[in-house]
Every structure is written in C-alpha cells, then in structure tokens.
Backbone as a ProteinNet text record, in pm:
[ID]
protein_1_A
[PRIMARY]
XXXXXXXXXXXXXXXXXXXXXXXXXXXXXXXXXXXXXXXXXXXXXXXXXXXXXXXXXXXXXXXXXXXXXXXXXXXXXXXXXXXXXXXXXXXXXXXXXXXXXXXXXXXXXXXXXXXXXXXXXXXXXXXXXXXXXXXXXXXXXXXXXXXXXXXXXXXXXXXXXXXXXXXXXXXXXXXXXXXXXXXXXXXXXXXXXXXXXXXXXXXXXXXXXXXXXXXXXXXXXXXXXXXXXXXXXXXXXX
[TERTIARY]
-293.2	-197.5	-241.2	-191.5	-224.4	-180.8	-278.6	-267.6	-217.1	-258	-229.5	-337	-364.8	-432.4	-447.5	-543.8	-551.8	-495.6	-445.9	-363.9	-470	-513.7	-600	-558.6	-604.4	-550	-658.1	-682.7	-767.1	-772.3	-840.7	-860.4	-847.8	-901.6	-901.9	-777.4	-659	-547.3	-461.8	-517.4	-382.2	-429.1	-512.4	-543.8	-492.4	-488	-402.3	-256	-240.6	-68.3	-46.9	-159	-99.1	-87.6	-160.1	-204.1	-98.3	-7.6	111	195.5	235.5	317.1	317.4	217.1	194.9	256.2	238	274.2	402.9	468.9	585.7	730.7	630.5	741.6	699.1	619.6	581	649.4	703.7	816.6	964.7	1014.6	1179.6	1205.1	1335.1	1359.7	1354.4	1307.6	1308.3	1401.8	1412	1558.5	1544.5	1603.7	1591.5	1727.9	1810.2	1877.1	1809.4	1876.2	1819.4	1810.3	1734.2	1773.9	1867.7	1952.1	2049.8	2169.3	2219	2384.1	2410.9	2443.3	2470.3	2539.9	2437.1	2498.3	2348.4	2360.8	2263.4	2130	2200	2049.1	1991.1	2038.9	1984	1854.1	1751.7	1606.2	1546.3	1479.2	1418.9	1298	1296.9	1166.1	1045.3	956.5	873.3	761.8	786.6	728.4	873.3	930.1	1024.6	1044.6	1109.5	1051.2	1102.3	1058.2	1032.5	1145.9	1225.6	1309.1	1250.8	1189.2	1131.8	1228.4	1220	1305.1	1321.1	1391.1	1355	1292.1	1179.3	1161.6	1216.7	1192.4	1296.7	1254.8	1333.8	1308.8	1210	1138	1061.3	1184.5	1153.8	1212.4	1269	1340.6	1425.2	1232.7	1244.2	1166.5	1179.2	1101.9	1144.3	1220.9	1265.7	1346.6	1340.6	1326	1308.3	1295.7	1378.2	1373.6	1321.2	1260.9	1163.9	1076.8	1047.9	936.1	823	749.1	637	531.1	357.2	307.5	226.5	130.4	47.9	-75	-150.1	-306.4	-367.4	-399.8	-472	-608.6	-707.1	-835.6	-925.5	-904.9	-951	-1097.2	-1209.1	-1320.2	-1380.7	-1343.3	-1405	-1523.4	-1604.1	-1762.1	-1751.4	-1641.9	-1624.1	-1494.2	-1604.7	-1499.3	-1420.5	-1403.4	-1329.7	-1207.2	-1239.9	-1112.6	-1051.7	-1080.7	-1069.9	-941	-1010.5	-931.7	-811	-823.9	-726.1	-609.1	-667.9	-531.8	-498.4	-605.1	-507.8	-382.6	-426.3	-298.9	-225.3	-198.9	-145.8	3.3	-43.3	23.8	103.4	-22.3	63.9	180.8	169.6	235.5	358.4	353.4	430.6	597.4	701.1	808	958.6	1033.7	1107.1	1206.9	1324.3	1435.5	1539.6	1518.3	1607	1587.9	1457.1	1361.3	1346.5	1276.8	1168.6	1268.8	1255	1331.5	1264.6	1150.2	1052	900.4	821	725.2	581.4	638.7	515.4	535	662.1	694.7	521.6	539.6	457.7	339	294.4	139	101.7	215	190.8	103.6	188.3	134	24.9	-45.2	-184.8	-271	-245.6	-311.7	-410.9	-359.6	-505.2	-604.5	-596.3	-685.9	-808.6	-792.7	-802.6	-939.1	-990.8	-1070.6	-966.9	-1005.5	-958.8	-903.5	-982.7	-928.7	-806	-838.8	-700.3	-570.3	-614.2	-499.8	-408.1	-482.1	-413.8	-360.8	-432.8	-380.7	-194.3	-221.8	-80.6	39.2	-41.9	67.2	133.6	39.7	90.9	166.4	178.2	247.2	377	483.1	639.6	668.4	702.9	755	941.6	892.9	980.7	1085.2	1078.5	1187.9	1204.8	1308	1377.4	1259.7	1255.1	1188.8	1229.1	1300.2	1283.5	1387.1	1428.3	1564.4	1528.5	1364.4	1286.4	1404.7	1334	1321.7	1498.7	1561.9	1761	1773.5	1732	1781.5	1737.5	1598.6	1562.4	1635.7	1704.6	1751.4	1916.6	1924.3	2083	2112.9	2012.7	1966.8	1916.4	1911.2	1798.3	1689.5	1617.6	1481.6	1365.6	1248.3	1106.4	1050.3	927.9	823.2	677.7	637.9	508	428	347.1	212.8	112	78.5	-48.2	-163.5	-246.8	-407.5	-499.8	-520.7	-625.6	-761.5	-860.8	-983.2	-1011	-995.4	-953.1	-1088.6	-1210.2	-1320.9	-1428.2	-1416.6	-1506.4	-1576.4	-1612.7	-1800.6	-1861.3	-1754.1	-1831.1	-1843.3	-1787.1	-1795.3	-1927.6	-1959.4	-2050.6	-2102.9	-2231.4	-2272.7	-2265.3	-2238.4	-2231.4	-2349.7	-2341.1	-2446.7	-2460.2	-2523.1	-2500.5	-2353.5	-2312.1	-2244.4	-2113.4	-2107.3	-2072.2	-1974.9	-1833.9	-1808.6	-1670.4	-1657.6	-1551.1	-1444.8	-1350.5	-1283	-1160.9	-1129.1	-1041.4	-948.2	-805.4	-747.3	-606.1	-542.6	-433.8	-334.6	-250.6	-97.7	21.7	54.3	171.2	296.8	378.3	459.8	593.3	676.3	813	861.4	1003.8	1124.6	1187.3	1234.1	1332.3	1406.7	1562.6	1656.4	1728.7	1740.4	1821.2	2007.5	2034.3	2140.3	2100.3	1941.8	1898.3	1853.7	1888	1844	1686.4	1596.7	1464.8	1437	1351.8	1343.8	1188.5	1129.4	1001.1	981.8	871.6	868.6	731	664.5	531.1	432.4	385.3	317.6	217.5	55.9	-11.6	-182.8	-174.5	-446.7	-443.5	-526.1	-513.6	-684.3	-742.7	-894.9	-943.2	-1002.4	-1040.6	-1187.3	-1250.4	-1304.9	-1308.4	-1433.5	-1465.1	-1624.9	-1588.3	-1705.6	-1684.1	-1829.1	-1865.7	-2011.4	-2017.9	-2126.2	-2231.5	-2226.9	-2354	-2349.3	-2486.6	-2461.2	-2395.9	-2295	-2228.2	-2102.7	-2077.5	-1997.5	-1851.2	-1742.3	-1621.2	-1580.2	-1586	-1555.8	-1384.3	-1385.2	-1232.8	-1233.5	-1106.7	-1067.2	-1023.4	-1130.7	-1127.3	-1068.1	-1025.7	-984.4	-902.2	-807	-738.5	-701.8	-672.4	-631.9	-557.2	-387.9	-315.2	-248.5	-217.6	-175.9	-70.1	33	166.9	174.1	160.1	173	290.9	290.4	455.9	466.6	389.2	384.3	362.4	410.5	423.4	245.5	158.1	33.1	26.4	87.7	16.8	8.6	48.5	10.5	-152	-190.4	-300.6	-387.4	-505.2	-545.1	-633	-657.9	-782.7	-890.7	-960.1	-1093.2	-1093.6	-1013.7	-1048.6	-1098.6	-1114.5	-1131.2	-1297.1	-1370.1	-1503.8	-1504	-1426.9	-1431.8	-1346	-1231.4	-1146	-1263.2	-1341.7	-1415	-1504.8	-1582.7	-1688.2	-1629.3	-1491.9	-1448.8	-1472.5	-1411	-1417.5	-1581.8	-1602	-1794.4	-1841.2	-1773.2	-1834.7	-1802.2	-1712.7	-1684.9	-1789.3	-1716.8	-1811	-1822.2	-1720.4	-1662	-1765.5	-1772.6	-1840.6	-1796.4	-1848.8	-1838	-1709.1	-1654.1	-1565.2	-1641.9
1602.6	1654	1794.9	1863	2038.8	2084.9	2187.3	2279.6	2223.6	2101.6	2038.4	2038.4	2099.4	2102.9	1942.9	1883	1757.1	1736.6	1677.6	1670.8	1590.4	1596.4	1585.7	1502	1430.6	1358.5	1329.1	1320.9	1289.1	1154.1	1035	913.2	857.2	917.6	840	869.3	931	945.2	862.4	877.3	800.9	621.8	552.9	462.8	452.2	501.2	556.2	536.9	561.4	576.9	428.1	423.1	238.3	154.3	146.4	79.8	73.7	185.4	219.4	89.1	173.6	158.8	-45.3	-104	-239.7	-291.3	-229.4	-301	-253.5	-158.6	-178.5	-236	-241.7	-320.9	-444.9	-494.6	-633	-652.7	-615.1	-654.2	-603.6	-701.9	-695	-617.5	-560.4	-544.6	-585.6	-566.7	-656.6	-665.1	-792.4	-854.9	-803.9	-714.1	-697.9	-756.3	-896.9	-954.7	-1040.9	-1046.9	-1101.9	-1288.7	-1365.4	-1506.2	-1576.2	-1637.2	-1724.4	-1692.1	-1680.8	-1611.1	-1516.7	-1409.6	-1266.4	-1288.8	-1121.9	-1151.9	-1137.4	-1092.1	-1052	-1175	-1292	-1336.5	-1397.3	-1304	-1346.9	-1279.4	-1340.5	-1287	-1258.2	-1120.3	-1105.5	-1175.9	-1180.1	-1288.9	-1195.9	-1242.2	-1190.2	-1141.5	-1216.2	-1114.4	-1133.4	-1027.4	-1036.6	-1074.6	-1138	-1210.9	-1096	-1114.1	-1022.6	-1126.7	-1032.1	-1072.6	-988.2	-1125.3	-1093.6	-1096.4	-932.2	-935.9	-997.1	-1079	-1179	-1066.5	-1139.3	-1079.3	-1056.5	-952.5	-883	-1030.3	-1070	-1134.1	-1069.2	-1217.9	-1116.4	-1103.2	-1011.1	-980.1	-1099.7	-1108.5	-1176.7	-1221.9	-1356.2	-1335.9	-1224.1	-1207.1	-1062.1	-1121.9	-1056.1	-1087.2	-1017.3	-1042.4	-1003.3	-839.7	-789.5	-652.8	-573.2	-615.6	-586.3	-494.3	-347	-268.2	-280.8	-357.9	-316.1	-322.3	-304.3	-261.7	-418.1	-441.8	-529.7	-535.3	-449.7	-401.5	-485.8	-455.1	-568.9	-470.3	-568.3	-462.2	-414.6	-467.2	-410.2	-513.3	-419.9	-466.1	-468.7	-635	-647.4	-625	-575.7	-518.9	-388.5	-326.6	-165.3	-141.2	-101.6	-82.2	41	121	233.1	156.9	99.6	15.5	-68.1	-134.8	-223.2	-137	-53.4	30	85.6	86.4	165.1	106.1	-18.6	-118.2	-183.5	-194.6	-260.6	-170.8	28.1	104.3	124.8	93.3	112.6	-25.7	-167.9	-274.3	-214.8	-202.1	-202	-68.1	16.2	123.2	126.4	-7.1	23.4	-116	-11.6	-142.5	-117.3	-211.9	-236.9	-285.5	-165.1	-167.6	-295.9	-320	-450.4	-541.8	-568	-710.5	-718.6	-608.3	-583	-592.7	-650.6	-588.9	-476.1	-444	-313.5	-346.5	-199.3	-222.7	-334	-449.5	-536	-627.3	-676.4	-734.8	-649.3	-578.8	-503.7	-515.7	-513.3	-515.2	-673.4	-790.6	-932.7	-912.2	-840.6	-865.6	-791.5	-718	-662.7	-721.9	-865.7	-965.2	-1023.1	-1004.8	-1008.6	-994.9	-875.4	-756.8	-742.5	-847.3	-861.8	-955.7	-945	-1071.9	-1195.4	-1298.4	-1409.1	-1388.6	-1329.4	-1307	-1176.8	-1094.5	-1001	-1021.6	-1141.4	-1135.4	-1264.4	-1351.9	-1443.3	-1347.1	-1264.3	-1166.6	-1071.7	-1073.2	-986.8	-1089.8	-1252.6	-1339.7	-1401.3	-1365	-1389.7	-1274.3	-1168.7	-1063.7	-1092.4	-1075.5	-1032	-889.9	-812.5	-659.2	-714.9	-639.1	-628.4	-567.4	-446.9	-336.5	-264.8	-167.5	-193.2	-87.4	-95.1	-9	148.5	204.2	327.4	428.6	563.6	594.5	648.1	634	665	581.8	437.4	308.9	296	340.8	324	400.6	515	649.3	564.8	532.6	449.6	315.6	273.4	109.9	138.6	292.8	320.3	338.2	332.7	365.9	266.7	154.7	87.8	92.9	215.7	255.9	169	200.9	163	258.6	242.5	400.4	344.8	490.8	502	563.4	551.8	637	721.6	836.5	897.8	925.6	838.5	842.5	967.4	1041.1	1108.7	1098.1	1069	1062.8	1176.5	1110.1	1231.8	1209.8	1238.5	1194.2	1338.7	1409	1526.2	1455.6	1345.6	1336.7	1282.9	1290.7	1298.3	1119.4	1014.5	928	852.2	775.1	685.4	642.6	649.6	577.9	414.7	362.4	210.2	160.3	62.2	-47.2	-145.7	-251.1	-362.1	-462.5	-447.2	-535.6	-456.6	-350.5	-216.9	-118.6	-71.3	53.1	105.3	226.3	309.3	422.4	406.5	458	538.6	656.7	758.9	794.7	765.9	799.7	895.8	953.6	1023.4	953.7	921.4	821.8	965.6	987.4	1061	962.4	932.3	851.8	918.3	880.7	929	779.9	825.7	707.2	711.5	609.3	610.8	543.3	572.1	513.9	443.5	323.1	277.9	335.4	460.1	509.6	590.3	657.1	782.4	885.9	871.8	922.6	948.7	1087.7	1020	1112.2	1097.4	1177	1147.1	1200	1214.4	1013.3	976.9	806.6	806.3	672.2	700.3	816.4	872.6	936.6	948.3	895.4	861	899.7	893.5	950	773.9	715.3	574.2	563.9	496.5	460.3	318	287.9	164.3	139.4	33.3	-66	-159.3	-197.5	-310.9	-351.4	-469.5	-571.2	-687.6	-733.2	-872	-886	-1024.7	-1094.5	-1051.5	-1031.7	-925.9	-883.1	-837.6	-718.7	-828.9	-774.1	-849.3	-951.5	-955.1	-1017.8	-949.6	-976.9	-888.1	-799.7	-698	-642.4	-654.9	-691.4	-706.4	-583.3	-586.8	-502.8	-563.1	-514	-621.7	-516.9	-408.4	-293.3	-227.5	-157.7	-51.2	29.9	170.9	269.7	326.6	372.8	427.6	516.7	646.9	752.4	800.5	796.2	848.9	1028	1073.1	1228.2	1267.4	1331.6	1375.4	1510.2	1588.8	1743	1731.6	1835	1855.8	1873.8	1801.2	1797.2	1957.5	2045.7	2220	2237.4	2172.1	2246.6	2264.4	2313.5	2359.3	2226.4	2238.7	2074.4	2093.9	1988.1	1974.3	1873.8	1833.7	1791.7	1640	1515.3	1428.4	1322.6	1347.5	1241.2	1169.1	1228.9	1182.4	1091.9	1153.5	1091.5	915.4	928.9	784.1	696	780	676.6	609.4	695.6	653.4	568.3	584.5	453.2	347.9	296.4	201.5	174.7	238.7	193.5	98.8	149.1	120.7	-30.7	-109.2	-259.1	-339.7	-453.8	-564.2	-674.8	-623	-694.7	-740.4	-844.5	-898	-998.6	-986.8	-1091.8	-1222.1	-1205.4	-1307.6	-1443.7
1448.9	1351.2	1318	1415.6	1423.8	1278.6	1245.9	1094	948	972.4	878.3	785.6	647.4	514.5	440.9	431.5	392.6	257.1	187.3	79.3	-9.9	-108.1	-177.9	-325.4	-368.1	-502.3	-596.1	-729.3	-844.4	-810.6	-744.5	-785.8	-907	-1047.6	-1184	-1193.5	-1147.8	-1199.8	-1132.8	-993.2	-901.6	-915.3	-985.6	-1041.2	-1173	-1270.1	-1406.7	-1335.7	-1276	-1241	-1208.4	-1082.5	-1012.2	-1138.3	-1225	-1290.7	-1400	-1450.8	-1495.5	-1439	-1334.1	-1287.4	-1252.7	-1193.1	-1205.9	-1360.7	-1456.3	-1536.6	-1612.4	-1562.9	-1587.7	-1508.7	-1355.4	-1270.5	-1308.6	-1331.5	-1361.7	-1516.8	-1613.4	-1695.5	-1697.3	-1708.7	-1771.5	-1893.7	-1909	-2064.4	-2136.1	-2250.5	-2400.7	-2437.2	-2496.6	-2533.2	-2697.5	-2731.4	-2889	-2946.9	-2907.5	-2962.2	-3075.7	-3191.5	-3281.5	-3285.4	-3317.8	-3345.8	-3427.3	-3401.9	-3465.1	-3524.1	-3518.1	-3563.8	-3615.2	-3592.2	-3633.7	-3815.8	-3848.1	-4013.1	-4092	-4225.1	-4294.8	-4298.6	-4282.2	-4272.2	-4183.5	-4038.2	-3882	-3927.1	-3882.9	-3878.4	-3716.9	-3708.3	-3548.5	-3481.9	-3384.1	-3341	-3404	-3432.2	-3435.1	-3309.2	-3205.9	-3080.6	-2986.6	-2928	-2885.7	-2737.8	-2686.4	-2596.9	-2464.3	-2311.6	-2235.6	-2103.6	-2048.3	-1949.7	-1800.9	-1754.6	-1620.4	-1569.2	-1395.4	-1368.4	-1243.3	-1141.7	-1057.9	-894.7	-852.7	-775.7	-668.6	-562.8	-479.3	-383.7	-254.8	-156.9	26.9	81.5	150.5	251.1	392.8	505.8	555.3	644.8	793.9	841.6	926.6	1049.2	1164.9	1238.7	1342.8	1439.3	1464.4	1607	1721.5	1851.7	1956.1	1948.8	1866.3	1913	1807.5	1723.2	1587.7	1683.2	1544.5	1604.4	1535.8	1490.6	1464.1	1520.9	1465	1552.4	1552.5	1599.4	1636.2	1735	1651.4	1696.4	1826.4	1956.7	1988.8	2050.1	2101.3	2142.8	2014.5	1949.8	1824	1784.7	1772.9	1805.7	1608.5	1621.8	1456.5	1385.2	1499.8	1419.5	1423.3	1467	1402.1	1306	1183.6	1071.3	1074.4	1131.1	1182.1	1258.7	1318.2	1413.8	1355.2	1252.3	1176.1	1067.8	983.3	880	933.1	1093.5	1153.3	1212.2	1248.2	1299.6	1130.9	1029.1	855.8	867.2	839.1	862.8	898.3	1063.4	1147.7	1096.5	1067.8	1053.3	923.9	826.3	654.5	672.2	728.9	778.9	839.7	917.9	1051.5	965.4	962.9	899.8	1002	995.9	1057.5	973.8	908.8	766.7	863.2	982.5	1039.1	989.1	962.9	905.3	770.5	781.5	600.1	506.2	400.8	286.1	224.2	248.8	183.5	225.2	171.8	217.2	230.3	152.7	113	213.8	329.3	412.5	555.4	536.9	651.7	599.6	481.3	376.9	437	410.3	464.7	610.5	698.9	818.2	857	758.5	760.6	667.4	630.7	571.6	676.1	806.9	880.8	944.5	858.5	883.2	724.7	645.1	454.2	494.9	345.5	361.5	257.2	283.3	206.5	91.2	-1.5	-148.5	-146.4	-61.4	-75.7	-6.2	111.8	215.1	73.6	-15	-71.2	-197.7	-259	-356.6	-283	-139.3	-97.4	-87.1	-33.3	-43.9	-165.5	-269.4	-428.8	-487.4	-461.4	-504.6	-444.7	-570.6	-549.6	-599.2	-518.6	-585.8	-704.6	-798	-906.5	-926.4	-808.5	-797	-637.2	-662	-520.5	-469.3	-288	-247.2	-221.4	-294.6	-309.6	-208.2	-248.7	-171.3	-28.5	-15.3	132	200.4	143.6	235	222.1	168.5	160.6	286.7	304.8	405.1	498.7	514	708.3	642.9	605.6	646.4	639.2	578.6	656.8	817.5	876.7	1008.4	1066.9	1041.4	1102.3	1155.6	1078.5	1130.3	1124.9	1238.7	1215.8	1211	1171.3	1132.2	1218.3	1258.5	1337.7	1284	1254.7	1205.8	1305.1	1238.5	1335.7	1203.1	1267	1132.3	1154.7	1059.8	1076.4	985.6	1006.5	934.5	860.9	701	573.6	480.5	544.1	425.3	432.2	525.1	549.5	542.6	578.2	596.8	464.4	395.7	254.2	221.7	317.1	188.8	210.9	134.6	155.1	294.9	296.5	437.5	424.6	550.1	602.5	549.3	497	506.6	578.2	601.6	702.3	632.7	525.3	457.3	388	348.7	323.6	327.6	360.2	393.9	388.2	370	327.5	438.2	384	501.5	417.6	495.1	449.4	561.2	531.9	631.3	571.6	648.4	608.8	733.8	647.4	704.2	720.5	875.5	863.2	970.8	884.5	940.1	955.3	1071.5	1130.2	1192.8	1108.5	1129.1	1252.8	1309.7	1385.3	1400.9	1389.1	1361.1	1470.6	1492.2	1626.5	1654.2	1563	1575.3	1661.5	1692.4	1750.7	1648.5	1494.5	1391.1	1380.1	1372	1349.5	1196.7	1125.7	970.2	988.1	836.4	789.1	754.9	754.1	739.6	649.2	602.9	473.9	489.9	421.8	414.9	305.4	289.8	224.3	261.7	191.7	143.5	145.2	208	205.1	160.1	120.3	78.9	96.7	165.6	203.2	189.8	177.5	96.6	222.7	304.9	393.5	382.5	362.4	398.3	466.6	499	580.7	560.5	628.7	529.2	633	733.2	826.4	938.6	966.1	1135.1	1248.4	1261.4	1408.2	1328.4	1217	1161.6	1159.5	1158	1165.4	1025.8	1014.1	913.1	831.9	683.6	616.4	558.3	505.9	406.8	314	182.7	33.2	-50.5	-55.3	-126.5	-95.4	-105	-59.9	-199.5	-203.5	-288.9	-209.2	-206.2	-173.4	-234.8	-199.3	-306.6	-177.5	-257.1	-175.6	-157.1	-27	-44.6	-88.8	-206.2	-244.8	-203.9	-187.9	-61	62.4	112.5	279	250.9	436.4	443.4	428.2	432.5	457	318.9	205.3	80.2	57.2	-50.4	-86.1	-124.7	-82.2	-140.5	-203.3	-318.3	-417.3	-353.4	-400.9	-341.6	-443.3	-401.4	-496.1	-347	-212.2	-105.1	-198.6	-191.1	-220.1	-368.1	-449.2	-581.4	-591.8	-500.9	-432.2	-433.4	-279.3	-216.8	-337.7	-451.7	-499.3	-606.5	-657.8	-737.2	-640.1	-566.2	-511.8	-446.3	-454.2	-436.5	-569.3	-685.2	-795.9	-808	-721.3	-683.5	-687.9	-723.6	-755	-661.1	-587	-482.6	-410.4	-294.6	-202	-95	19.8	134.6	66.5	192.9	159.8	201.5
[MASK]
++++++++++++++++++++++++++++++++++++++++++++++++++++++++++++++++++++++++++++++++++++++++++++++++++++++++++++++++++++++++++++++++++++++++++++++++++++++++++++++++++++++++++++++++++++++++++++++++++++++++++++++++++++++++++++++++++++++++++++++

C-alpha cells in the first residue's frame, strides 16, 4: 500500500468512544409515558422503564457463489499468521449474505479463543449497519482487504504465552453489478495468546478504530499506546 501515511488514533479515546457507543446501542428509548390513566393524578414511574430495541437478524447461509474469504495454510504457532487470517475473515463480507458486519466477525470466531469466539456468538447488534454497508448491499458487493503491519516495531515483544499485533485494514468493494468503491477501513489491535511454545495461538482481544481519513492524512502516534492498553489485560490462556 504505496505512500500511504499510517493513520494514527488515541487508544484511551477510541475505547471512551466503543464504550459509548456499546451502551447506547445496547438501549431503547425511554418510555417517559406516565402510569395509569392520564389526568392530574397519573403519577410517573419512578425508574422509567427502558424499551430494548429488538436485535438486528444474522445473515442468509452462503450460497455457492458467496465471496468471502477462508484462510487456509495458516500455520497456528505463528501469531502473525494467525492475526492475519482473524482480519482477513472479520474483514472480508458478502452484502448477498451478511446482514452487516458481525455476520463476518462470526466467521472469524475461529480464529478466537473460547471465551471470545462465545462472547461474538452472544452479541446481537442493536442498530443498522451503517450507509457504508447500504451503498455495497445496493450493489451486491463483497470487500477484500490488503493488511499492512501498523506497529513500527514499537509493540510489545512475544512471550511464550503472549502477543500483540497491529494491522492497518484497507478494504475495496465489489459490486456484482461491476460497481467497485472504497470498502472497511480500520488500525485493528490485537491481543493473542496460548497456553505454550508450539501451542496454536487465539485471539482473546481485539481494539478496532474505524479510519474516518484517507490513509495519506497526517498521523499522530497512538499505535504503541493501543497496544499497551491491551497489555494491561488480565486476560489468559483459554
């Protein structure tokens, strides 16, 4: 990905945001209707109760002519290969199938360790996927990714049990009209362990920060600071 400027993000913020944002797709509007028959002496609930909103549904099964991707060769005691086929899957969607992006997150459930691949199958998204994902599913697009290793060197060294991974997601749609456009584009931060040398490495973490600038803008320096939140995990061996 020629002349491309790495796009750079504050970790404590783009965590501040997820973290937002989780909890306001995760409630409904408040019902500020009052209790019991309208008129001076209807009284209000005293905690007002919360209208969840029903969750979105997952994708179609694929069908024969589904594009996505499906890693093979992929050598589970290298966590580089590992981080790279999770991306490549969570990345890769097909607006024929998917209803949005958590349909494609499923199928990089196994690439997870236990506790996260069951954390992606317990998640329902709350709201729609976004006017990206409208433009490629007016098209019937799938998206391809090209990864580039976004850590300068800087993150944490491997341990036997251990390790961190920085990638930059540049994704392009393509539309089975012949349509092709710009497709995800994301600073991805990953988080892998296993329980030892020669054991297959998971991915128990991920931090994703959506690039909302073209990669040539000017970048700040938050790759190292990502990685070291997620160091600060408590996490362990599945």
């Amino acid at each position: 990905m020629s002349g491309r400027t790495k796009a750079r993000r504050f970790a404590p913020a783009a965590v501040a945001v997820t973290a937002a944002v989780a909890v306001l797709t995760g409630c409904g509007l408040r019902d500020h209707r009052q209790v019991g028959a309208a008129g001076p002496s209807a009284t209000a609930s005293a905690d007002p109760s919360v209208a969840p909103k029903a969750p979105l549904p997952s994708g179609r099964p694929l069908g024969a002519d589904a594009r996505v991707p499906s890693p093979s060769a992929v050598d589970p005691a290298d966590a580089t290969e590992v981080s790279r086929a999770w991306a490549r899957t969570a990345y890769g969607y097909d607006t024929k199938y998917d209803t949005g992006p958590h349909d494609a997150m499923l199928r990089s459930a196994r690439w997870c360790t236990a506790k996260k691949a069951a954390a992606e199958r317990a998640y329902r998204p709350a709201a729609g996927a976004g006017n990206d994902w409208n433009t490629w599913a007016d098209h019937q697009a799938w998206t391809t990714v090209e990864l580039t290793a976004d850590d300068d060197g800087d993150a944490p060294s491997d341990t036997r049990t251990l390790a961190y991974r920085a990638l930059f997601v540049e994704g392009t749609a393509h539309g089975r009209d012949g349509w092709t456009g710009t497709g995800p584009r994301a600073d991805v931060f990953l988080k892998l362990v296993r329980s030892g040398t020669g054991k297959p490495w998971r991915v128990a973490e991920v931090t994703s920060v959506e690039a909302a600038v073209p990669p040539s803008a000017p970048a700040s320096s938050s790759s190292p600071a990502a990685l070291s939140a997620l160091s600060s995990s408590t996490d362990r061996p599945e």
